[in-house]
LUMLUMTOR-769143 format. One record per residue: residue in three letters; x, y, z of N, C-alpha, C in turn. Coordinates in steps of 0.1 Angstrom, whole numbers, padded with zeros to 4 digits, always signed. Example, Ala and Ser with C-alpha at 12.3 -4.5 7.8 and 13.67 -1.06 7.14 Angstrom:
ALA+0132-0057+0078+0123-0045+0078+0132-0033+0078SER+0128-0022+0071+0137-0011+0071+0129+0000+0079
This chain:
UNK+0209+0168+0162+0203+0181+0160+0196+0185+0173UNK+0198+0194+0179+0193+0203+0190+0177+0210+0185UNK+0171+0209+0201+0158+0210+0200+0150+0218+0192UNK+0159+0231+0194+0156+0246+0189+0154+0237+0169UNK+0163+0236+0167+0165+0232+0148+0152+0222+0147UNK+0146+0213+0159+0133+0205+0157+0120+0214+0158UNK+0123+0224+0168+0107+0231+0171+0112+0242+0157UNK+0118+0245+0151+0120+0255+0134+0110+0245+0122UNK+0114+0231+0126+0109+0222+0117+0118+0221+0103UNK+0112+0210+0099+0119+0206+0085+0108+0206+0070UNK+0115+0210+0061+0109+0202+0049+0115+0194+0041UNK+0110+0187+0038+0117+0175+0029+0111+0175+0016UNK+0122+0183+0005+0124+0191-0008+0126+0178-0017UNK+0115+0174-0029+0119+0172-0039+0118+0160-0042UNK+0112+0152-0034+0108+0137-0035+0095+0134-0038UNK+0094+0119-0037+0083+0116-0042+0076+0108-0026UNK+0065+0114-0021+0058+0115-0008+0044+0104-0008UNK+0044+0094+0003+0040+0086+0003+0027+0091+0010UNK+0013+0094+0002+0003+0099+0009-0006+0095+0004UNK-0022+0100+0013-0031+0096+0011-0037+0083+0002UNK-0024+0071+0004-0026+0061-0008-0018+0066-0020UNK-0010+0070-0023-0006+0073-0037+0011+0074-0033UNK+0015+0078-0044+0029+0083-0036+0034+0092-0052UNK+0037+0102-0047+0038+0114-0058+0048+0128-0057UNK+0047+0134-0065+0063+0142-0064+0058+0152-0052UNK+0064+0157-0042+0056+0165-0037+0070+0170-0028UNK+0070+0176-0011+0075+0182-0003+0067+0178+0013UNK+0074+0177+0022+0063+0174+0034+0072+0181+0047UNK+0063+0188+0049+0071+0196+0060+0066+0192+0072UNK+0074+0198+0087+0069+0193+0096+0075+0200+0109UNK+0069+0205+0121+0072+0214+0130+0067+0207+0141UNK+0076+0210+0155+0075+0203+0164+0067+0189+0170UNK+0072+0178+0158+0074+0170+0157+0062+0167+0150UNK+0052+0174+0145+0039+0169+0140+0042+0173+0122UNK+0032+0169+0116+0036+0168+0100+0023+0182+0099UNK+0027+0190+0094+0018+0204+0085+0018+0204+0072UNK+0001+0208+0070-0002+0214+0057+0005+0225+0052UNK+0013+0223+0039+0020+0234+0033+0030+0237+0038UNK+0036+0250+0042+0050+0253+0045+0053+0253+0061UNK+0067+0255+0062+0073+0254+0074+0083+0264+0076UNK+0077+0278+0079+0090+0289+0073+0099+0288+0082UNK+0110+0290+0080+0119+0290+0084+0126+0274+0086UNK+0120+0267+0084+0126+0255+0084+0139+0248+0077UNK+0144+0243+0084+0156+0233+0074+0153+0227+0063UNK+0161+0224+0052+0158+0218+0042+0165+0205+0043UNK+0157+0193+0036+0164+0183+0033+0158+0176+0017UNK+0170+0180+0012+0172+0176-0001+0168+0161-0007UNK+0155+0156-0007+0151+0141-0010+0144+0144-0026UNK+0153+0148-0029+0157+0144-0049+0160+0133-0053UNK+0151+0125-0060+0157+0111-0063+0154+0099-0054UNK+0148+0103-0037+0142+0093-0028+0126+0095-0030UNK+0123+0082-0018+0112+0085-0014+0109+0090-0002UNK+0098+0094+0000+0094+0098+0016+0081+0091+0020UNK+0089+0084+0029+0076+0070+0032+0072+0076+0051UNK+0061+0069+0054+0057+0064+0067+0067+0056+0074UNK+0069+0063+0088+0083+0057+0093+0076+0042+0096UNK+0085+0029+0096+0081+0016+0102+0078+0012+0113UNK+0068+0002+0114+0060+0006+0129+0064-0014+0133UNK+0073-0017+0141+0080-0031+0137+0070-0035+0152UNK+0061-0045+0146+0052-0053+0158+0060-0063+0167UNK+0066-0070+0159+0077-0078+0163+0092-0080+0161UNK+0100-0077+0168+0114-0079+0164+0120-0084+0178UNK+0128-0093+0177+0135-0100+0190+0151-0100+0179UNK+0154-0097+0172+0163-0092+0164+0179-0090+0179UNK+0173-0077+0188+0184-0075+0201+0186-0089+0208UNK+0182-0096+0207+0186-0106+0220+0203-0113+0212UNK+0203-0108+0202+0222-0113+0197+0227-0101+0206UNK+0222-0091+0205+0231-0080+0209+0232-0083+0230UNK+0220-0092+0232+0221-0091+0246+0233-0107+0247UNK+0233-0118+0239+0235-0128+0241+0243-0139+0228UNK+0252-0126+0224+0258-0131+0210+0261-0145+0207UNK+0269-0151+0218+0269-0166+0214+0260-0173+0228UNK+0255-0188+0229+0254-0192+0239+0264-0192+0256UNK+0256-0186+0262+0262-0183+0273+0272-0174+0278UNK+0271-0167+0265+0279-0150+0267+0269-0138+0261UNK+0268-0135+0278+0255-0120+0279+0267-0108+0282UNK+0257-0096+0272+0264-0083+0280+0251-0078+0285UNK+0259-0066+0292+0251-0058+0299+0237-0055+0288UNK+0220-0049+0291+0211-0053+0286+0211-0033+0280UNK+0219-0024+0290+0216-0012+0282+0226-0006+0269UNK+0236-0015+0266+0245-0018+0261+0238-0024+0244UNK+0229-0034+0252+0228-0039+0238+0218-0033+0234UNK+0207-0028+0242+0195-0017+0242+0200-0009+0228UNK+0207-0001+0237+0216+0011+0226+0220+0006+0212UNK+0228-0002+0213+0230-0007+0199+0221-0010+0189UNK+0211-0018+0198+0200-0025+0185+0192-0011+0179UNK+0192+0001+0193+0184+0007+0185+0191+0018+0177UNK+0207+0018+0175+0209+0024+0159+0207+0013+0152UNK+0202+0001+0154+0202-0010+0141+0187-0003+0136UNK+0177-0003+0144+0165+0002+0138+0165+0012+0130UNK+0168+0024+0142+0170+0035+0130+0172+0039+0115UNK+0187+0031+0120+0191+0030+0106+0188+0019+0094UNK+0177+0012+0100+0168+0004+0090+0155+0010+0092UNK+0148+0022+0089+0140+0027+0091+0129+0028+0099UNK+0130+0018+0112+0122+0014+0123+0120+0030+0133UNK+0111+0027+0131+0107+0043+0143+0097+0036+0157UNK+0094+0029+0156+0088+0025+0165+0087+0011+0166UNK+0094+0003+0176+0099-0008+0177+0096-0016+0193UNK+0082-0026+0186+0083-0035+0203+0090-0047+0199UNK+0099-0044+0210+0110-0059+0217+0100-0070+0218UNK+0101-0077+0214+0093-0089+0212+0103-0095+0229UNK+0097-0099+0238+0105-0101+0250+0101-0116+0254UNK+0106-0126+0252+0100-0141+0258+0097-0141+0275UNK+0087-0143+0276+0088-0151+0292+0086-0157+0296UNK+0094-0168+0296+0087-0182+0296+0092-0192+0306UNK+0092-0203+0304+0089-0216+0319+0106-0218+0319UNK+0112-0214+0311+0127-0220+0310+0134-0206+0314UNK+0148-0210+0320+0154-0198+0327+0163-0198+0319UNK+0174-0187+0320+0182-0185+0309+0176-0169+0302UNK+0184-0165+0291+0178-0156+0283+0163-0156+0279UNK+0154-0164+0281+0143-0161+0282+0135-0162+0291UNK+0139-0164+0306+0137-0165+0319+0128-0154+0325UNK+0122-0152+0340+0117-0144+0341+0125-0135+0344UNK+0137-0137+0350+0143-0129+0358+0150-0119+0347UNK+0157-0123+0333+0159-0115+0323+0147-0110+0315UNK+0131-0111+0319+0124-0100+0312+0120-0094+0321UNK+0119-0098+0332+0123-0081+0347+0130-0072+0339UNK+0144-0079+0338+0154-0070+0336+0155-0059+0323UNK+0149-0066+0315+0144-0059+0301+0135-0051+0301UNK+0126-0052+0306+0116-0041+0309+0121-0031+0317UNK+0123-0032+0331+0129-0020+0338+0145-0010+0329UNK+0154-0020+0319+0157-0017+0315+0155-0005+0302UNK+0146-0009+0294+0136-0004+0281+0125+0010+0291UNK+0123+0009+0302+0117+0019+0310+0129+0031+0315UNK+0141+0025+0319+0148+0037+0323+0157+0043+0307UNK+0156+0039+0297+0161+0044+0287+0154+0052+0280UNK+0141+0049+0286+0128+0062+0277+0132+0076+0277UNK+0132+0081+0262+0139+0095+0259+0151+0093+0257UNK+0157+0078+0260+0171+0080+0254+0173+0073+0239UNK+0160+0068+0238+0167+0056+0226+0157+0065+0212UNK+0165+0064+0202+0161+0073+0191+0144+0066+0188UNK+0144+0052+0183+0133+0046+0182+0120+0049+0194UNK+0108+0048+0189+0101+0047+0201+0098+0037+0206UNK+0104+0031+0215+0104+0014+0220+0098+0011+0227UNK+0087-0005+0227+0080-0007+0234+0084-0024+0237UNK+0080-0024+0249+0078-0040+0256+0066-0049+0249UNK+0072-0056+0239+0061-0070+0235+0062-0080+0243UNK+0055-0083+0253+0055-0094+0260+0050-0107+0253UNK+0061-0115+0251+0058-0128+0243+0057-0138+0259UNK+0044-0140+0263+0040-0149+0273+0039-0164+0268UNK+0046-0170+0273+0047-0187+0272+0037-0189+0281UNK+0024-0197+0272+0012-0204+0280+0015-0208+0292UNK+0027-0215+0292+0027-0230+0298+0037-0223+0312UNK+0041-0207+0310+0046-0203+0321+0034-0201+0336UNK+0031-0209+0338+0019-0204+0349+0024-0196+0361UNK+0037-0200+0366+0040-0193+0378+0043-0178+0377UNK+0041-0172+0362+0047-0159+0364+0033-0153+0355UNK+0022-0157+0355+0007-0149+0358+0005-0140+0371UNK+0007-0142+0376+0006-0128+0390+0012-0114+0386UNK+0024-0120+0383+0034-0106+0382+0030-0099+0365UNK+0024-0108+0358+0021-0101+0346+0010-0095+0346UNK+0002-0100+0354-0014-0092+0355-0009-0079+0363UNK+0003-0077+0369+0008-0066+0378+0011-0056+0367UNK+0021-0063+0355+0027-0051+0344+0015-0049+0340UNK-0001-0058+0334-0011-0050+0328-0018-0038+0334UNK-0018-0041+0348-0025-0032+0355-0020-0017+0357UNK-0003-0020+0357+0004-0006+0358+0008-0004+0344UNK+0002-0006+0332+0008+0000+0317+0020-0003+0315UNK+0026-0013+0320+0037-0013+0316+0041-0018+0307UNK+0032-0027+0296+0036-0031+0282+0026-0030+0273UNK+0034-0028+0260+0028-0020+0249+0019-0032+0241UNK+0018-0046+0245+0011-0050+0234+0016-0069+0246UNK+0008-0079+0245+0008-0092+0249+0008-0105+0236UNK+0011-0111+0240+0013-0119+0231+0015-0135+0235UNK+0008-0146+0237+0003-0157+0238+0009-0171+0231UNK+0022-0174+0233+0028-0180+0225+0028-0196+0234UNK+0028-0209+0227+0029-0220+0236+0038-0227+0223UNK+0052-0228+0229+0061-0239+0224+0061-0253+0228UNK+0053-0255+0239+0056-0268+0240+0059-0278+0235UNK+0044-0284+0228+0047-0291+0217+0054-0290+0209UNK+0066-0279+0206+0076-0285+0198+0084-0287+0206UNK+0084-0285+0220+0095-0287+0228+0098-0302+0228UNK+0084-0309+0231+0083-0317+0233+0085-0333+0223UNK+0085-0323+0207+0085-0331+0199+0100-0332+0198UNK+0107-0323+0199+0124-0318+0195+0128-0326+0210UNK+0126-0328+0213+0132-0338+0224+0144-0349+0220UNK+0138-0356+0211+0145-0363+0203+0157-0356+0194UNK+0152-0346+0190+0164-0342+0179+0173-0332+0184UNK+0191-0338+0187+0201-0329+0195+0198-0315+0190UNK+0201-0314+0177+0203-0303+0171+0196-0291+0177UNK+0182-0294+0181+0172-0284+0178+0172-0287+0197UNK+0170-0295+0200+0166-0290+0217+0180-0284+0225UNK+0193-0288+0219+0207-0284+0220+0205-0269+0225UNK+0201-0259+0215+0199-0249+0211+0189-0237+0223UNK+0179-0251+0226+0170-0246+0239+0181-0247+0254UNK+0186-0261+0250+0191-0263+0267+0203-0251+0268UNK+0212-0249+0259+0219-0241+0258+0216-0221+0263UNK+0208-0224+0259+0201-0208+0264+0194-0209+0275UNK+0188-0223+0279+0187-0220+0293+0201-0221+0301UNK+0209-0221+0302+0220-0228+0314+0219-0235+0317UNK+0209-0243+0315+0212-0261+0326+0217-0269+0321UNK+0216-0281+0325+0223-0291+0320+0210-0300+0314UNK+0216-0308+0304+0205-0317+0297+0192-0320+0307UNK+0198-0332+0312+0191-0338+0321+0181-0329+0330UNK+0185-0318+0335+0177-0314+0344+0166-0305+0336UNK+0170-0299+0324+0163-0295+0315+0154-0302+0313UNK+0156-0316+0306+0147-0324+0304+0134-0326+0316UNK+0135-0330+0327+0128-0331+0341+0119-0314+0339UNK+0126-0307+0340+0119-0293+0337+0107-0293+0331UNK+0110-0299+0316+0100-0300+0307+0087-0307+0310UNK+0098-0319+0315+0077-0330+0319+0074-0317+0334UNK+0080-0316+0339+0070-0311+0353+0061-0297+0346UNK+0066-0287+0339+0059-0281+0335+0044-0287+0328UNK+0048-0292+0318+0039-0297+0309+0030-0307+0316UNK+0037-0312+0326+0025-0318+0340+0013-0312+0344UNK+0015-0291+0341+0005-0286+0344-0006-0279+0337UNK-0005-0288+0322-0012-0284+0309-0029-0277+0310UNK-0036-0285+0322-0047-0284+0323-0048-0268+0329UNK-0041-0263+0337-0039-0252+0337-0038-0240+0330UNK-0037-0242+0320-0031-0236+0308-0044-0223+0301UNK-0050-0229+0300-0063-0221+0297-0070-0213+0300UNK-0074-0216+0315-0077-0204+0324-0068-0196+0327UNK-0057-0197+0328-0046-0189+0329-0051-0177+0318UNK-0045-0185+0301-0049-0178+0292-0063-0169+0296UNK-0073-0172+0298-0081-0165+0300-0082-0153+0310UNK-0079-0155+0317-0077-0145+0329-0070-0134+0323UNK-0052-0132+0317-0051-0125+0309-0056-0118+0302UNK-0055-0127+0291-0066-0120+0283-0082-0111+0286UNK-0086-0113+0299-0095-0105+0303-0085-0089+0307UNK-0076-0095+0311-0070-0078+0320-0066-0073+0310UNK-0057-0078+0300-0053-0066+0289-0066-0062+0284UNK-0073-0071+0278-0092-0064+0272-0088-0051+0280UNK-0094-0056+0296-0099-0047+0301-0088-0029+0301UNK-0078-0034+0300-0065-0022+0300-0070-0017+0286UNK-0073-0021+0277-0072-0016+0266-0057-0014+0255UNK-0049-0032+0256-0037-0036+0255-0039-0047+0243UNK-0035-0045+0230-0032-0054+0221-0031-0066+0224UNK-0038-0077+0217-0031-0087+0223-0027-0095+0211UNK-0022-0107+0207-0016-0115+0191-0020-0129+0202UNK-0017-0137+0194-0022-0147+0191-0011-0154+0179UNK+0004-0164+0187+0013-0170+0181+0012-0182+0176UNK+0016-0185+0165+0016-0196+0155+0002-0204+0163UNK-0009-0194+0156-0023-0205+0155-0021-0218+0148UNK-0027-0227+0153-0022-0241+0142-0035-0247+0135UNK-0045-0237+0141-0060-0240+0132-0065-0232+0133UNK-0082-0231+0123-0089-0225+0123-0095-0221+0140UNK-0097-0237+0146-0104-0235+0157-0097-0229+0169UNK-0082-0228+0167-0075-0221+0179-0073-0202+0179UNK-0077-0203+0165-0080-0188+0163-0096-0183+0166UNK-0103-0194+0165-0115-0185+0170-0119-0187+0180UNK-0112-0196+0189-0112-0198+0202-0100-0184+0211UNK-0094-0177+0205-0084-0166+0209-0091-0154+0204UNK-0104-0154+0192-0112-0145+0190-0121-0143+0202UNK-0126-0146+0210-0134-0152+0220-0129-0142+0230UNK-0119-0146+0231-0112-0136+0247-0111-0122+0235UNK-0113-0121+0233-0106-0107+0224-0091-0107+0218UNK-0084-0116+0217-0069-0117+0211-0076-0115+0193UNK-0074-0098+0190-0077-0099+0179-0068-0099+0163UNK-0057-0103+0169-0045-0102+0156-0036-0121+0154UNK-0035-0123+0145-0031-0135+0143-0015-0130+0137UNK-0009-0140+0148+0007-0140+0144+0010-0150+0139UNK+0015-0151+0127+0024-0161+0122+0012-0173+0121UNK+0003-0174+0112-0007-0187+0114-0003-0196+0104UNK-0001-0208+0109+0007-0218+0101+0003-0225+0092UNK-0012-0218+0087-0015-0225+0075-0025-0216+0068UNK-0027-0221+0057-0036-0209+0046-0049-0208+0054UNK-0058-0220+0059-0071-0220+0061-0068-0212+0071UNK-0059-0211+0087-0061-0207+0098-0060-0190+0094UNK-0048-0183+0083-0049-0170+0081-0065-0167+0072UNK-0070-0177+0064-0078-0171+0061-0091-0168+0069UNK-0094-0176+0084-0104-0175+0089-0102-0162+0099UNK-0091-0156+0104-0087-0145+0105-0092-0134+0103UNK-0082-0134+0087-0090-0123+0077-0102-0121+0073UNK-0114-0131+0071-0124-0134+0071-0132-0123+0081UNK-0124-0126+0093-0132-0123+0106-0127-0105+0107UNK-0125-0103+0097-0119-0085+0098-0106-0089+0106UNK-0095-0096+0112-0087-0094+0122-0073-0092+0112UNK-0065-0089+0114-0048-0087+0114-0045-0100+0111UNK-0033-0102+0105-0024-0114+0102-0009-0108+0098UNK-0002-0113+0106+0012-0109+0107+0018-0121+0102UNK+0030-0120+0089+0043-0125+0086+0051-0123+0086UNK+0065-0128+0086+0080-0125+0088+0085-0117+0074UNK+0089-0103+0074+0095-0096+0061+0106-0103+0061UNK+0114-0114+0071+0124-0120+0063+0123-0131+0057UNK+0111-0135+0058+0097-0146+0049+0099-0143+0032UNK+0097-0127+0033+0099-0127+0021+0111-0121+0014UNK+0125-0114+0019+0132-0111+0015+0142-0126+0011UNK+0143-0136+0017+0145-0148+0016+0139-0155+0006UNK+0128-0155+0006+0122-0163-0007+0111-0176-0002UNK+0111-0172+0013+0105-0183+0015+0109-0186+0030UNK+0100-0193+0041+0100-0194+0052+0114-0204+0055UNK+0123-0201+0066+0132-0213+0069+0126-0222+0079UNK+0115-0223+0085+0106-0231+0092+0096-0239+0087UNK+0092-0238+0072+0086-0246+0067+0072-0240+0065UNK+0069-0230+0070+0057-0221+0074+0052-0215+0057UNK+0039-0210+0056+0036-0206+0046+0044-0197+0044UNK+0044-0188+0024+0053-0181+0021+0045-0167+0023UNK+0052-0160+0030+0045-0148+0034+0046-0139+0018UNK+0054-0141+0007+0049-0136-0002+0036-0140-0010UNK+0030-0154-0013+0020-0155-0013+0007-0153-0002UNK+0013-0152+0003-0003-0151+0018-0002-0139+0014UNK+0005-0122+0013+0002-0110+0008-0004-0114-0004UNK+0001-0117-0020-0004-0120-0026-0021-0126-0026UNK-0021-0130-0017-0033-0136-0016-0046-0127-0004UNK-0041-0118-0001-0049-0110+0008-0048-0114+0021UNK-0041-0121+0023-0042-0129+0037-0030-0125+0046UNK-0023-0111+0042-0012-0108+0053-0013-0096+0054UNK-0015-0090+0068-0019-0079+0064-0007-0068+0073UNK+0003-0074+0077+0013-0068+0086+0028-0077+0085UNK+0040-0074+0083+0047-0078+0082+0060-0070+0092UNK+0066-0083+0099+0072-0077+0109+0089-0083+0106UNK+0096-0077+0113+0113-0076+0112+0115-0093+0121UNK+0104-0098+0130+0108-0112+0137+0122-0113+0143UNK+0134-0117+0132+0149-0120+0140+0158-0112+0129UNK+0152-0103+0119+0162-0095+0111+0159-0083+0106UNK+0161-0071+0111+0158-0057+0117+0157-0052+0100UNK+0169-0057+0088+0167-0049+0079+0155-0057+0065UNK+0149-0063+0068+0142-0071+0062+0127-0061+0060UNK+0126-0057+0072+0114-0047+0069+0114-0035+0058UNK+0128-0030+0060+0127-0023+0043+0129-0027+0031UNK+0134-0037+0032+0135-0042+0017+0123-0047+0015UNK+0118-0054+0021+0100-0067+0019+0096-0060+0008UNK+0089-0047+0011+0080-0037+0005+0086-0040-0012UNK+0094-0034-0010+0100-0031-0027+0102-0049-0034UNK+0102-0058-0025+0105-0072-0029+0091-0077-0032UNK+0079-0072-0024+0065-0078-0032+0062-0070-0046UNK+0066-0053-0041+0061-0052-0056+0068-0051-0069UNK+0083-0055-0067+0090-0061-0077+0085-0077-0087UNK+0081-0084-0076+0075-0097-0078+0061-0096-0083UNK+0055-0084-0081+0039-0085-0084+0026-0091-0077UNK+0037-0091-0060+0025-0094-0052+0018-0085-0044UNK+0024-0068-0048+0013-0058-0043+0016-0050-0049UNK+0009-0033-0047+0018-0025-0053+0029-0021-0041UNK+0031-0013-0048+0045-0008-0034+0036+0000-0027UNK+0028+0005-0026+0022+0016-0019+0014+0006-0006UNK+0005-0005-0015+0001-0011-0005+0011-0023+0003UNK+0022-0027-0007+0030-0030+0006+0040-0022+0012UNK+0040-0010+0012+0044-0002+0026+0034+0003+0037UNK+0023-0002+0037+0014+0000+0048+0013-0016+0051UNK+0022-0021+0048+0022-0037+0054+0032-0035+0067UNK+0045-0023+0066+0050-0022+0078+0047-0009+0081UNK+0040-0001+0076+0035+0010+0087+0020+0010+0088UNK+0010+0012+0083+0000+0019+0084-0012+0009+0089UNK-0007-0001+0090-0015-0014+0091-0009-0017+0105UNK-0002-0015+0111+0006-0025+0122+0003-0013+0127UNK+0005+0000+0130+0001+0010+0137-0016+0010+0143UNK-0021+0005+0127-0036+0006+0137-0038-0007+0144UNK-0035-0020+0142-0033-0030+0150-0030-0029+0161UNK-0017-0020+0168-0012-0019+0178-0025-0005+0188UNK-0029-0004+0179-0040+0011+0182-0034+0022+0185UNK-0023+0026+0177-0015+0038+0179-0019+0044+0165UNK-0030+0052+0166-0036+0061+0156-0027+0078+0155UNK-0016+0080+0158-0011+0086+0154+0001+0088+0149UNK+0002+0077+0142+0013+0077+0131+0010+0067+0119UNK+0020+0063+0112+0018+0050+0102+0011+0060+0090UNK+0011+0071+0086+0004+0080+0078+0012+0095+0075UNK+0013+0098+0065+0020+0111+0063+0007+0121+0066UNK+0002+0125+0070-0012+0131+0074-0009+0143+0083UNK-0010+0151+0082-0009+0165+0085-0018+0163+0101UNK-0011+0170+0112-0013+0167+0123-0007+0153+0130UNK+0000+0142+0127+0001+0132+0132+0020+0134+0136UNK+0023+0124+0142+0034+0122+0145+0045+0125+0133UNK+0052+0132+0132+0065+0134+0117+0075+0118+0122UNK+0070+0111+0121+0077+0096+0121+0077+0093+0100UNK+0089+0097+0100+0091+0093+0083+0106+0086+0086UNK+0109+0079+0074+0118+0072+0067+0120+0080+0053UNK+0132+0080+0055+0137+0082+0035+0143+0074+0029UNK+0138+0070+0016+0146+0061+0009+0152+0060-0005UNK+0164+0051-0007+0170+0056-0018+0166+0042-0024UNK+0151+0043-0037+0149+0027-0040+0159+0020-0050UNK+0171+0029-0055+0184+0022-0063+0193+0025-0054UNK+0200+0017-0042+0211+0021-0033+0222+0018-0042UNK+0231+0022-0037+0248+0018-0049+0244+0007-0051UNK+0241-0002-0044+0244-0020-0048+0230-0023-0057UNK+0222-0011-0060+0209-0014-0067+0200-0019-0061UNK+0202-0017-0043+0188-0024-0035+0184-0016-0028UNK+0173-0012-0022+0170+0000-0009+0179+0002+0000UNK+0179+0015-0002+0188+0020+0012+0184+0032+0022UNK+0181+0031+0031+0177+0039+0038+0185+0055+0040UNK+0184+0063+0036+0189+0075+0037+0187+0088+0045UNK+0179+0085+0053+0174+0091+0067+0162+0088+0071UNK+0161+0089+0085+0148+0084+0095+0147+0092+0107UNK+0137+0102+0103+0126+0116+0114+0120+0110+0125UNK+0120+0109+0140+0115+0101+0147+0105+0118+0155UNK+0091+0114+0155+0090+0125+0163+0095+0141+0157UNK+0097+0138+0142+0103+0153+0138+0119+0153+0141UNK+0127+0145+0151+0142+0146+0144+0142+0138+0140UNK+0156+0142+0136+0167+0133+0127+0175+0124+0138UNK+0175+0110+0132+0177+0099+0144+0189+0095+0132UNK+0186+0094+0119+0198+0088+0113+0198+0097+0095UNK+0209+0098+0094+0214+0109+0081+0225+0102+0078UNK+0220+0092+0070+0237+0085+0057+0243+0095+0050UNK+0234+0106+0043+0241+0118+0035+0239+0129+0033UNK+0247+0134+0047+0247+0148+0060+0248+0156+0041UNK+0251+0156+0036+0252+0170+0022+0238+0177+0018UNK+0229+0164+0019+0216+0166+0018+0209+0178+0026UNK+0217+0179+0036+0210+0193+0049+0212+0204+0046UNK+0201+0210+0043+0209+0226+0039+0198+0239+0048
């Protein structure tokens, strides 16, 4: 759709409209790219009879693209290639605004420093090309100490949308032993066993390190005014020791006490929507349908499978662990203000026209997404008849 048909604006005829907490038969119109009270003359129509009209998804975490950068072990394509691709995967799973969950960590390979250079400058020169609004999640490996300089460089110049504090070690260190699972690491780095191995202890040689590091960060994003998470807490006391620096959101906390001290503390708690489209964590991790159920999840993100975010919603309140209203502000309206992007995540008159449409009986009888407004256009239209 050409600019002129976006600055006319749209209304979206005949559905039932996800607002102010409720969701009810209504119309929502919207003109150069912001959502208006009442009409939109001259506007296009789009025929959403029989859908809903939700808050577009606001995905905190998805690393979902790194197949598209790295489909099997040790076969990469080009990074704007697979850019492009993942982001009709969003689209067309109702994602409007999507940070790359981006590793950078002590091991080289696809999660090396040299490929999240490349990712970011990448994700920077595609701005305005990619339908989603895409942002750089810097997933920082503790234990990377040599690439603190260059990160405190991206905080200082804005160049990422949100930080993120992750230490694998200790399972690195524990999976040592088992082919299967360290296979899988050495393989993504390029090296060879052996030298992999040596890698590991010298890093982890410099543990004591670790913390001030942590700290130092965490003061510069504070100070930028940059989100920060806080990955697979493993206690109470590592979450309120990451309360401390200001890391005010808990990702993925690996046990009921650790999300509940969280929540307790007013903070965010993020689980995997393919936690719950699955039925249950394949890591062993709490079941992110009970933790919603239980008030203890208050954001649910896409993690490694893009269409999981629209189905979750309709899968808690089919099961009875929310209603649907409140778990669709589990991937929009809740992760928006987390991220502190106060204009959108809301059908609200004046904010960003970031909607999703949905069809909650698709042919196969499961959600299907039927179009997705980014900014006021149309990024994706399954059924162009609807336009009139």
């Amino acid at each position: 759709m050409n600019d002129s048909a976006n600055r006319a604006g749209w209304r979206l005829q005949g559905g039932r409209v996800l607002a102010g907490g409720k969701l009810a038969a209504g119309d929502l119109a919207f003109v150069d790219g912001r959502i208006v009270a009442g009409e939109a003359p001259g506007a296009r129509v789009f025929d959403a009879r029989g859908l809903l009209v939700l808050p577009g998804i606001v995905d905190v975490h998805g690393d979902a693209f790194e197949r598209q950068v790295m489909p099997r072990p040790g076969v990469s394509f080009d990074l704007v290639t697979a850019l492009m691709d993942s982001d009709r995967q969003l689209v067309a799973n109702g994602i409007t605004t999507a940070f790359h969950g981006v590793t950078r960590s002590w091991e080289p390979g696809l999660r090396g420093a040299e490929n999240a250079r490349e990712l970011l400058s990448a994700i920077e020169r595609l701005a305005g090309r990619l339908a989603a609004d895409t942002r750089y999640h810097l997933r920082h490996e503790t234990f990377n100490l040599d690439g603190e300089a260059e990160i405190l460089e991206w905080i200082a110049a804005g160049r990422i949308g949100c930080l993120a504090f992750n230490d694998h070690m200790a399972s690195t260190l524990r999976d040592r032993a088992k082919p299967e699972k360290i296979g899988k690491m050495i393989e993504r780095s390029g090296l060879e066993r052996a030298d992999f191995m040596h890698l590991v202890e010298v890093v982890d040689g410099r543990r004591d390190e670790v913390a001030p590091s942590i700290e130092r960060l965490a003061a510069a994003a504070r100070a930028a005014g940059i989100a920060m998470l806080s990955h697979d807490d493993r206690d109470p006391e590592t979450r309120r020791w990451f309360r401390e620096l200001g890391v005010a959101v808990a990702e993925f906390p690996l046990d009921v006490s650790t999300a509940t001290e969280a929540v307790t503390a007013g903070e965010a708690t993020v689980f995997g929507a393919p936690n719950v489209v699955r039925g249950g964590s394949h890591t062993g991790c709490p079941s992110a349908t009970e933790m919603v159920r239980q008030g203890l999840c208050s954001i649910l993100a896409s993690d490694y499978y893009y269409p999981a975010l629209a189905l979750a919603p309709f899968r808690l309140a089919k099961e009875g662990a929310a209603t649907f209203e409140r778990a669709w502000a589990l991937v929009s309206t809740n992760p928006a203000a987390a991220m502190g992007l106060s204009d959108r995540g809301r059908l609200d008159a004046g904010l960003r026209a970031d909607v999703v449409v949905v069809d909650p009986e698709g042919p196969d009888g499961k959600p299907r997404v039927v179009a997705t407004f980014v900014a006021g256009r149309p990024v994706h239209v399954a059924e162009a008849e609807r336009i009139r």
